[in-house]
C-alpha positions as CSV (number, residue, x, y, z in Angstrom):
1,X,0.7,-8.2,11.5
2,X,-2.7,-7.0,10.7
3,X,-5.7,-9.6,11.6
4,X,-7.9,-11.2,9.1
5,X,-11.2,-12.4,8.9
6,X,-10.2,-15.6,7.8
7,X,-8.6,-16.6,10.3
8,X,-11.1,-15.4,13.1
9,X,-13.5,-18.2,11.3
10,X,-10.8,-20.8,11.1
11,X,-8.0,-20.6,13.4
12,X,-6.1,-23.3,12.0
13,X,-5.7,-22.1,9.2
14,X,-3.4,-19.6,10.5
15,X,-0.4,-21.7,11.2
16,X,-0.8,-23.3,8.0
17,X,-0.5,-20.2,5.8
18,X,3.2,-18.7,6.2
19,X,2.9,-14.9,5.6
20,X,5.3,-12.9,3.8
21,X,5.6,-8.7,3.6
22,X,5.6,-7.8,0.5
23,X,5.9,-4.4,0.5
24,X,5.9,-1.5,2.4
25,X,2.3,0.2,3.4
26,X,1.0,3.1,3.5
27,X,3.2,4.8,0.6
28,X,3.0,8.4,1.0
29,X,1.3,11.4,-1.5
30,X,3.0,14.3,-3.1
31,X,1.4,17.2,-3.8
32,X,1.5,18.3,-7.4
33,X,2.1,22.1,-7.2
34,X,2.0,22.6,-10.6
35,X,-1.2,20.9,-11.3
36,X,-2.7,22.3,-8.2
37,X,-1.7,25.9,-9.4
38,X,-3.5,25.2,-12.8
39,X,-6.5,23.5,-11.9
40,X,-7.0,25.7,-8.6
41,X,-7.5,23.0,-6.3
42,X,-5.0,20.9,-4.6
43,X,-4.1,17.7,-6.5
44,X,-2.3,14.9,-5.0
45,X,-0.6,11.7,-6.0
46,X,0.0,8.2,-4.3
47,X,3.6,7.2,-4.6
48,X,3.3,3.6,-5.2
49,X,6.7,2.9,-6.6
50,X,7.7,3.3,-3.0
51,X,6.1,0.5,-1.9
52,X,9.2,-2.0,-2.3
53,X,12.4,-0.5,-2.8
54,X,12.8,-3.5,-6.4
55,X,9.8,-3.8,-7.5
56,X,7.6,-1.1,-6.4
57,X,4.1,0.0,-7.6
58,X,1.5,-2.6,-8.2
59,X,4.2,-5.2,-9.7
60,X,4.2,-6.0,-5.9
């Protein structure tokens, strides 16, 4: 679990707060060929739907 700030300045707070994953991080990039054939530079996107395998994207 990563650490947060929050709970460096109040440490009980910690066990108070459950934490649940919501999803799964870092979702990867596709290159878009196509795109990058076009525009002459390579072009890139962030697969976010990938990030929860029902809800994905930013509905997460």
């Amino acid at each position: 679990m990563p650490s947060y700030e929050m709970f460096s300045r109040y440490p009980d707070l910690e066990s108070l707060l459950p934490r649940k994953t919501l999803g799964s991080w870092l979702t990867p990039l596709k290159p878009l060929e196509h795109l990058s054939d076009k525009l002459q530079i390579k072009t890139l996107t962030k697969r976010d739907e990938l990030s929860h395998p029902l809800y994905g994207g930013n509905s997460v």
